[in-house]
matplotlib code that plots the C-alpha trace (Angstrom):
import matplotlib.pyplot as plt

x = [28.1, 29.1, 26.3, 27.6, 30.9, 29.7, 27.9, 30.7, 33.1, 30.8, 30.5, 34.3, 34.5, 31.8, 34.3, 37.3, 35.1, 35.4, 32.8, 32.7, 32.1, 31.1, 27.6, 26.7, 23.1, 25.3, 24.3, 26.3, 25.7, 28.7, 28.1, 30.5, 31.1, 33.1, 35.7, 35.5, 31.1, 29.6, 25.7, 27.5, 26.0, 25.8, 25.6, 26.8, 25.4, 27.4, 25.1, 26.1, 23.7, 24.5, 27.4, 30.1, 33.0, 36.0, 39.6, 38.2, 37.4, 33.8, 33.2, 29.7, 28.6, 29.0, 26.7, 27.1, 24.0, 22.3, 25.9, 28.1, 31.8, 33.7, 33.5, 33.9, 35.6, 36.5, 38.8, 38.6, 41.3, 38.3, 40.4, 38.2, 39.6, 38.2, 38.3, 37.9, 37.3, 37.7, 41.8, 42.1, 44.3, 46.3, 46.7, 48.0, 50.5, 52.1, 51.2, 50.8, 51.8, 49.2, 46.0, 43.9, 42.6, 43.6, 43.3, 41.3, 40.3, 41.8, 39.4, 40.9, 41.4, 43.5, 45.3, 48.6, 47.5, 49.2, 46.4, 47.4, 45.8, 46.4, 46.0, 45.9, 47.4, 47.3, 50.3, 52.9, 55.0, 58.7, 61.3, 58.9, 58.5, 55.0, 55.3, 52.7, 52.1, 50.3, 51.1, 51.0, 50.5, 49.6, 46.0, 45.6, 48.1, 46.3, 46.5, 46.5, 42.5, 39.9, 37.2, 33.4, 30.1, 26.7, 25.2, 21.2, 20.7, 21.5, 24.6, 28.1, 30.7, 34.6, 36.3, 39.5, 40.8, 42.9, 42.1, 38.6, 37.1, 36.7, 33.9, 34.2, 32.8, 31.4, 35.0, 35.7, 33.7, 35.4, 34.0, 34.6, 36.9, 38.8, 42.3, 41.9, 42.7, 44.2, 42.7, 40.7, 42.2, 39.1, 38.3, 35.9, 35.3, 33.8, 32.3, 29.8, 27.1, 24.5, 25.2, 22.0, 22.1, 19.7, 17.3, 17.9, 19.7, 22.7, 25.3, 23.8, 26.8, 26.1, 26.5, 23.5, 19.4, 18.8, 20.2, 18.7, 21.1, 19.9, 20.3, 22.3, 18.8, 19.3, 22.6, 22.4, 22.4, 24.8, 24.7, 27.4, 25.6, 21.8, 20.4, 18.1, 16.5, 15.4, 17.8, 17.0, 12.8, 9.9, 7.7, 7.9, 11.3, 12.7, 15.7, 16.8, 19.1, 22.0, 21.8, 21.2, 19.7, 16.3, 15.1, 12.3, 12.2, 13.4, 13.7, 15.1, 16.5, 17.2, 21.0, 20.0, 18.6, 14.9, 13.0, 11.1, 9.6, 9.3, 8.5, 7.6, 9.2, 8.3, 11.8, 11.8, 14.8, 12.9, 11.1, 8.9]
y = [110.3, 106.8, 105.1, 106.7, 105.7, 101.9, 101.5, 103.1, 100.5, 97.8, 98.4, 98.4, 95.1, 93.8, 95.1, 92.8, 89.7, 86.7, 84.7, 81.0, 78.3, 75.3, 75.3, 73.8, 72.8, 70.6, 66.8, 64.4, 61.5, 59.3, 56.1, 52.9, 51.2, 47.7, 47.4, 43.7, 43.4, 46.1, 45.2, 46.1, 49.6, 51.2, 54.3, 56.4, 59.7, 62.2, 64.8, 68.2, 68.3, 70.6, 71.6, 70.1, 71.0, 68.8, 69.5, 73.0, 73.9, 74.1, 71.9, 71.2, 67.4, 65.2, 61.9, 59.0, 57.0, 58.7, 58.1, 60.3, 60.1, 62.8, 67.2, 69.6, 73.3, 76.2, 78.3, 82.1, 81.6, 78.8, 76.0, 72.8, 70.7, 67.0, 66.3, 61.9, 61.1, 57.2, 57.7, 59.7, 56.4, 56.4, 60.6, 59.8, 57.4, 58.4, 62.2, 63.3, 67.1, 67.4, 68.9, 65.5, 67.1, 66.5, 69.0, 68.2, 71.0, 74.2, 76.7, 79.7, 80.1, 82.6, 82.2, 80.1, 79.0, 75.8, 73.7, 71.0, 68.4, 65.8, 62.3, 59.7, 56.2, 54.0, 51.8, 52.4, 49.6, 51.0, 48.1, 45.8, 47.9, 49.2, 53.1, 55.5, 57.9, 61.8, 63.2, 66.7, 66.6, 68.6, 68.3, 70.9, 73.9, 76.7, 78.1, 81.6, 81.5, 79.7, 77.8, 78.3, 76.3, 76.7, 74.0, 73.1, 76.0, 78.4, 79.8, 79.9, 77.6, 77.9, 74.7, 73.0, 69.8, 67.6, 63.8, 64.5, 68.2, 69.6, 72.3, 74.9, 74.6, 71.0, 69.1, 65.9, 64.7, 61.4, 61.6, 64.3, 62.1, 61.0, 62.6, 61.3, 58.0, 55.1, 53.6, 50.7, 47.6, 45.3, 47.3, 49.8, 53.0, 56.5, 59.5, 62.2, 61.2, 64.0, 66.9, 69.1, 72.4, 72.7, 70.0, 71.7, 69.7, 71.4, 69.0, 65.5, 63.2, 63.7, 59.9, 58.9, 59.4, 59.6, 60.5, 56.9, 54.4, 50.6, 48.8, 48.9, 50.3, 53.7, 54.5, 57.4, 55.5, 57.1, 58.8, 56.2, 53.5, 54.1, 53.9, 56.8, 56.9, 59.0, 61.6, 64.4, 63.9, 65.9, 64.0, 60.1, 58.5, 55.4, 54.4, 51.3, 50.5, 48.0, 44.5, 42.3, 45.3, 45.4, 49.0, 49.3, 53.6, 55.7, 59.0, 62.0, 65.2, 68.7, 70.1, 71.5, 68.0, 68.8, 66.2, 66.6, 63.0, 59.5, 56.4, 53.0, 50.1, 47.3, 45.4, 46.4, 47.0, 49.1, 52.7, 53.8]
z = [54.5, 56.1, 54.3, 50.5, 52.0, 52.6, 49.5, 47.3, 49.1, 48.0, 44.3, 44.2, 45.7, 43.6, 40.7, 41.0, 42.9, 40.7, 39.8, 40.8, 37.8, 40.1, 40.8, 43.8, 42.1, 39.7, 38.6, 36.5, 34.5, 34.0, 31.2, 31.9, 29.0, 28.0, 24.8, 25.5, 25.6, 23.4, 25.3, 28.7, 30.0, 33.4, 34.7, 38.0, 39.1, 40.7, 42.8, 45.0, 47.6, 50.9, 52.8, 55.1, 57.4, 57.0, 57.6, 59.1, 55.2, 53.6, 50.8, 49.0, 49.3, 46.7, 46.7, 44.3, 43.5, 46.8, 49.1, 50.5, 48.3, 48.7, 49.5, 46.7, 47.2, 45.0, 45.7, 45.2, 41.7, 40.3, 41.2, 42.1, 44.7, 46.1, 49.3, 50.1, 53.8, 52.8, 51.9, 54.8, 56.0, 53.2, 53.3, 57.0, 56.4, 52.9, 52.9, 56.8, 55.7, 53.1, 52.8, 52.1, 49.2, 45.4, 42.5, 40.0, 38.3, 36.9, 35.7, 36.2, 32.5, 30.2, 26.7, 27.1, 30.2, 31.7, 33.6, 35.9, 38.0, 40.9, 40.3, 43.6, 43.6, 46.2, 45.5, 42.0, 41.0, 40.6, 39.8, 41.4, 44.8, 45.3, 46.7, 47.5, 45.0, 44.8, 41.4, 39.7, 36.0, 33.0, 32.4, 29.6, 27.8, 26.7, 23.5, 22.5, 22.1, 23.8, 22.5, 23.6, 22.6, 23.3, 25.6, 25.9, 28.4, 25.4, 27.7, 26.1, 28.0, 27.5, 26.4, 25.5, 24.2, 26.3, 27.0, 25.7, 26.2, 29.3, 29.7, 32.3, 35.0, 34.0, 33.9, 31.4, 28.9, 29.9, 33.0, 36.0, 37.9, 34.5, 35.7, 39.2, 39.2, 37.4, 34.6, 35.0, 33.1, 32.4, 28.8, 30.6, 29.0, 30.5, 29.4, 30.5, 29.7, 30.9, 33.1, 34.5, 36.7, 39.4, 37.2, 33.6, 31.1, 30.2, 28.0, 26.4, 25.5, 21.1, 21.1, 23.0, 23.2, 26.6, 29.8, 31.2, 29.3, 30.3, 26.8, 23.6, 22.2, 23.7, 21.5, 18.6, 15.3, 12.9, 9.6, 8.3, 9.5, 8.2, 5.0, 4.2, 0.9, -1.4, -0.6, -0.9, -0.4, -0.6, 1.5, 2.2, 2.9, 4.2, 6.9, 6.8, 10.1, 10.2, 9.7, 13.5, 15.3, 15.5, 17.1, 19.4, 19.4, 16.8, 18.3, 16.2, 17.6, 16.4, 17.2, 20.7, 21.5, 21.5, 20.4, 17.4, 16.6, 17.9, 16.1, 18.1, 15.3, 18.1, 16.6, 13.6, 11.4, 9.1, 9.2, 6.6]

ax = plt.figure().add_subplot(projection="3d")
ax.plot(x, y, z, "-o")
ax.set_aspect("equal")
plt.show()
């Protein structure tokens, strides 16, 4: 009788348990881009890798290119908070009575929904006196329905549009840490570039090739910029790419970004 007991108790825990949407297997690919020099490319990768204690809370690792930069935790209402050991100066001057952590993500999601996040500054200028400031701000408002997409692992992922779209359970396609700071001011750009789960590909930015961005060669020519001709074609056709760039790969991929042919052009502007 205790053992039907137990196992009854279980099952109606299991009932109202909610799921978590951060994987701790998670990988991202962040591109850096420059307004100011269109050849300028680099990328960061963002990697959960193991478990630490800090603060007395459990938060998964986070390594940037193979470091350590910061914990990760979910908490039981899917809300994603960062944890950053290196401000824990700035926490314990400005901020002694907080919790060290930001919020960064909200994905406890349901129609009209507001979201919020936490964004960190280390010094704002107010009428020429720099102050510390830790703001809460609207990241995202709900609407009445919530959009979903299928991603490369052929799962459905909720979305909404903010600054960018941000996936649940993936964060920012402007990068995961896009709300979290200040913007540089140099004319650099972000986005998401790749984002894998436990080693399988699960969003590829639209815009790009590869998940491996080192040169301008790499980017996703577009429709609007190629000539393809004849159009439509039984059989032989030829693209034509844009005067000045001179294409070593032509890849081409179907919509769930398998790829389906490559051509090596050796620097040629021309593929027949």
């Amino acid at each position: 009788m205790k053992t039907k007991l137990l196992i009854l108790i279980l099952l109606f825990a299991g009932q109202f348990a909610k799921s978590q949407t951060f994987s701790k297997k998670s990988s991202w690919t962040e591109l850096r881009t420059k307004l100011s020099d269109p050849t300028f490319f680099e990328t960061t990768t963002y990697r959960v890798d193991g478990d630490t204690l800090m603060d007395g809370k459990n938060y998964s690792k986070l390594f940037v290119n193979n470091k350590f930069f910061a914990g990760l935790r979910e908490t039981g209402d899917n809300k994603i908070y960062v944890h950053f050991p290196e401000f824990n100066d700035f926490f314990n001057t400005y901020f002694p009575d907080s919790d060290r952590e930001l919020l960064i993500y909200d994905f406890g999601w349901f129609p009209g929904k507001i979201l919020y996040h936490q964004t960190m500054y280390e010094t704002k200028e107010i009428n020429g006196t720099a102050w510390p400031s830790l703001d809460s701000t609207v990241q995202a408002v709900l609407g009445g329905n919530i959009d979903s997409a299928q991603l490369l692992d052929g799962k459905y992922y909720q979305r909404v549009q903010s600054i960018g779209t941000i996936i649940r359970g993936i964060g920012s396609t402007l990068g995961f840490f896009f709300y979290t700071f200040d913007k540089p001011t140099d004319g650099s750009q972000f986005s998401l570039l790749c984002f894998h789960i436990d080693g399988v590909l699960v969003y590829r930015n639209p815009g790009y090739t590869s998940c491996d961005i080192s040169t301008a060669s790499a980017i996703t020519i577009r429709d609007a910029e190629v000539k393809l001709y004849p159009n439509p074609s039984n059989d032989v056709i030829t693209v034509e790419f844009p005067d000045g760039l001179n294409v070593d790969t032509f890849k081409i991929f179907d919509a769930k970004g398998v790829l389906i042919k490559a051509y090596e052009l050796g620097g040629k502007n021309r593929l027949e």
